[in-house]
C-alpha positions in Angstrom: 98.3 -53.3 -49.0 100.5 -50.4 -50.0 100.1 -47.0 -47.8 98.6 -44.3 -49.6 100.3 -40.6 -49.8 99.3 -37.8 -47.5 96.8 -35.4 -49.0 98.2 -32.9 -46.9 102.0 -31.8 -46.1 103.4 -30.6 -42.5 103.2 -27.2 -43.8 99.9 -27.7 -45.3 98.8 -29.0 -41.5 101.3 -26.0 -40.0 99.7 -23.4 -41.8 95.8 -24.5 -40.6 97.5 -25.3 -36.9 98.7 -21.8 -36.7 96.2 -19.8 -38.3 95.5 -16.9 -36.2 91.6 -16.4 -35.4 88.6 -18.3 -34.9 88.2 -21.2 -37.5 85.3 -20.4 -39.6 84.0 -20.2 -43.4 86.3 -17.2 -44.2 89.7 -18.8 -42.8 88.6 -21.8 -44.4 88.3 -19.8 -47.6 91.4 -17.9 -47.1 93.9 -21.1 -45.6 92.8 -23.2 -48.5 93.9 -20.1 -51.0 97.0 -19.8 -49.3 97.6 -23.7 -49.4 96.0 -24.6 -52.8 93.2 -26.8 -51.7 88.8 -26.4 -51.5 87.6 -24.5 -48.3 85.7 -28.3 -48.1 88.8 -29.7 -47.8 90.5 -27.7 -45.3 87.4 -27.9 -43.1 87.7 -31.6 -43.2 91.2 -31.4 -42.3 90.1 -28.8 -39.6 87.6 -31.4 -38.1 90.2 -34.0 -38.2 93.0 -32.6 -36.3 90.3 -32.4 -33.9 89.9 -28.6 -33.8 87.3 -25.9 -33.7 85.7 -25.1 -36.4 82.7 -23.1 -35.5 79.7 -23.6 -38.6 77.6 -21.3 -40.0 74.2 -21.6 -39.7 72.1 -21.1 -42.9 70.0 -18.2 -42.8 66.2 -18.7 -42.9 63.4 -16.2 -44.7 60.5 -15.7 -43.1 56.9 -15.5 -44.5 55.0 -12.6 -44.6 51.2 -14.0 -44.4 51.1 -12.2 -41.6 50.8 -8.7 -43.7 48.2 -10.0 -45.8 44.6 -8.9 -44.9 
């Protein structure tokens, strides 16, 4: 079974290990443009090294029956 490549390169991995700030959708948005890869990706790779990547919650509407008379 031959190994397959790396989809990332130390300095791919060096630039997410060093990023400076808390590791959320916008430094996933703004590694992965400075790297070349999906903010998906770079959160998977986030999540693998085993760091913290904090998730944003989706935001919820409400219902305004409670207007109606």
């Amino acid at each position: 079974m031959s190994k397959s490549l790396p989809n990332y390169s130390a300095t791919q991995v060096a630039v997410i290990t060093n990023f400076d700030g808390p590791l959320d959708k916008d430094a996933a948005i703004t590694i992965a443009l400075q790297i070349g890869k999906s903010p998906r990706s770079v959160i998977a790779k986030i999540k693998s090294l085993g760091m913290d990547y904090i998730v944003q919650r989706p935001v919820r509407g409400y219902s305004l029956t409670w207007l109606r008379t």
